[in-house]
C-alpha positions, 0 to 999 in steps of 0.5 A, spaced: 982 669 872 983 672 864 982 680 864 977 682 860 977 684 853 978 692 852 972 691 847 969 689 854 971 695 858 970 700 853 963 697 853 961 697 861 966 702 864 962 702 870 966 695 871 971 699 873 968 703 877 962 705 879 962 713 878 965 712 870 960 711 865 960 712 857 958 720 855 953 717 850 949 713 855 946 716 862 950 715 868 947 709 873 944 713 879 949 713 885 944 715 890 937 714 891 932 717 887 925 720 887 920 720 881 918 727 878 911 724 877 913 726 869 914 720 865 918 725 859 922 727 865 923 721 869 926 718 861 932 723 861 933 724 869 938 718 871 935 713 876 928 716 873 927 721 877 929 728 882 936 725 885 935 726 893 942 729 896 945 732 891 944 739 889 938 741 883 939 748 880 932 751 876 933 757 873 928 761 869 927 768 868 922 770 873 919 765 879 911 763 880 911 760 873 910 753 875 915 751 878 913 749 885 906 745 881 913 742 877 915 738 885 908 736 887 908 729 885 915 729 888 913 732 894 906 728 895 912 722 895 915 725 901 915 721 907 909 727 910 912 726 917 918 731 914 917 738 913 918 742 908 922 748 908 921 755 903 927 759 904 925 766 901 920 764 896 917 770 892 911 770 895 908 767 901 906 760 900 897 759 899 895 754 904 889 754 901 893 752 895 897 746 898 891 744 900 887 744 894 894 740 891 893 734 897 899 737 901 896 738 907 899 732 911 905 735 909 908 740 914 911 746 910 915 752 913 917 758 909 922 763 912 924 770 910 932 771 911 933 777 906 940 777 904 942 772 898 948 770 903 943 770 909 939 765 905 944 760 903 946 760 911 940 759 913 939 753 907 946 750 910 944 750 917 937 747 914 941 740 912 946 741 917 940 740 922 937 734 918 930 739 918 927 737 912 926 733 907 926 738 902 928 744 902 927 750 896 931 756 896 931 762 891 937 766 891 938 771 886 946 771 886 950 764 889 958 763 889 961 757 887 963 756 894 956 756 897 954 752 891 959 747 892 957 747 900 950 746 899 952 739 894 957 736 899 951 738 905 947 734 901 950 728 900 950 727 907 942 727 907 936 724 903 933 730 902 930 734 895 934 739 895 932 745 890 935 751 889 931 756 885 936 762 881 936 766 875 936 764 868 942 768 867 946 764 873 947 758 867 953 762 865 956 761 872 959 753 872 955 750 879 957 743 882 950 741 882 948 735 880 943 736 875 941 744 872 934 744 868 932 751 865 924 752 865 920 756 861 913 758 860 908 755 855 901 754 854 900 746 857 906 747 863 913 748 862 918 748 857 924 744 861 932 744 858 937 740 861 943 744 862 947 739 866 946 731 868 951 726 869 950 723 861 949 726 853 946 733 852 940 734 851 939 738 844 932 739 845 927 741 851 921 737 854 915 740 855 910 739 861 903 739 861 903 741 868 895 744 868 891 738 863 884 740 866 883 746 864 886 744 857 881 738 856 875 742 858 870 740 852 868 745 847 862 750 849 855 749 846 852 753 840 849 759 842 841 759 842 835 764 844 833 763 851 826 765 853 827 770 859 827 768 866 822 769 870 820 775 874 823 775 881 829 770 879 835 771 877 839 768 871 843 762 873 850 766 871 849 771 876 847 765 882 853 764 887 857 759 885 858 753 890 863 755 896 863 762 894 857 766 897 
């Protein structure tokens, strides 16, 4: 059979080998993948969605603005016999919250290990063991090494595997196969793509991540009420349903 013509290869590089792709185009996804529940997202990300077994860097400069209401329809995806695991989260998780979003067949664990070293151990051992089927881990400091385990760890396993670090940890080159920078906005959150396996993005994406409170509809025009009765309080002052 004839080779085919170099126009040819140049054109479809992945012909050669799966792993080579064209710097303009984005890379055929060489694991499964997740959808992120974002159709803007899912259009940038290759295979249309969070790569499962690789390591995902989020980087932003303070936590809780949004993130983990990024990852629900992800989560809400996940096989729920599967646990999820916080490591170090900045907080303590609201289970009302999880509730509320849906999660609660889910199973989720936090653990509190303290150290930045002690953290990434215990997000180690965490994929050794195949303890879950995603895991979020934030880490104020990571060395190139850690993060370099974490990736090769992952790729044994098909778990969403996050890890949460400072904006300013976007200077530090990381192995991960895919690094979004987050910022807050009104509607959600500002998304960059720092690194995926394709073109850079120049622009970022914004996510509405809170529609409702956005689609409310206006207020009334203000008119003279008559005065409420004597013995009644005014409807304002009435406890609200499931808060008395």
């Amino acid at each position: 059979m004839p080779a085919p013509p170099a126009s040819a290869i140049l054109q479809h590089p992945e012909r050669i080998h799966p792993a080579l792709w064209r710097a303009s185009q984005i890379a055929p996804p060489r694991r499964a993948t997740i959808p992120t529940g974002h159709e803007a997202l899912d259009r940038e990300l290759p295979g249309g969605g969070w790569p499962l077994g690789a390591l995902i860097e989020f980087l932003s400069d303070r936590p809780g603005i949004g993130e983990l209401l990024l990852l629900r329809p992800a989560l809400a995806a996940l096989d729920a016999r599967r646990q999820v695991l916080l490591i170090d989260p900045p907080c303590p998780p609201s289970m009302q919250c999880w509730a509320n979003w849906g999660l609660q067949s889910r199973r989720l664990a936090w653990l509190r290990a303290g150290a930045a070293s002690e953290c990434l151990w215990a997000a180690e051992q965490a994929i050794r063991h195949d303890a879950c089927g995603a895991l979020l881990c934030w880490a104020d400091r990571a060395s190139g090494q850690a993060l370099l385990r974490l990736q090769r760890l992952a790729r044994a396993r098909s778990l969403l595997l996050v890890l949460l670090r400072p904006a300013s940890a976007a200077r530090q080159a990381s192995p991960a196969a895919l690094r979004l920078s987050l910022a807050p906005i009104p509607q959600g959150l500002s998304l960059g793509i720092l690194k995926r396996r394709g073109p850079a993005l120049p622009e970022a994406i914004a996510i509405r991540l809170y529609p409702d409170a956005l689609d409310l509809p206006a207020p009334a025009p203000a008119r003279a009420r008559r005065p409420a009765r004597a013995g009644r309080a005014p409807a304002a002052l009435h406890a609200a349903p499931g808060h008395a």
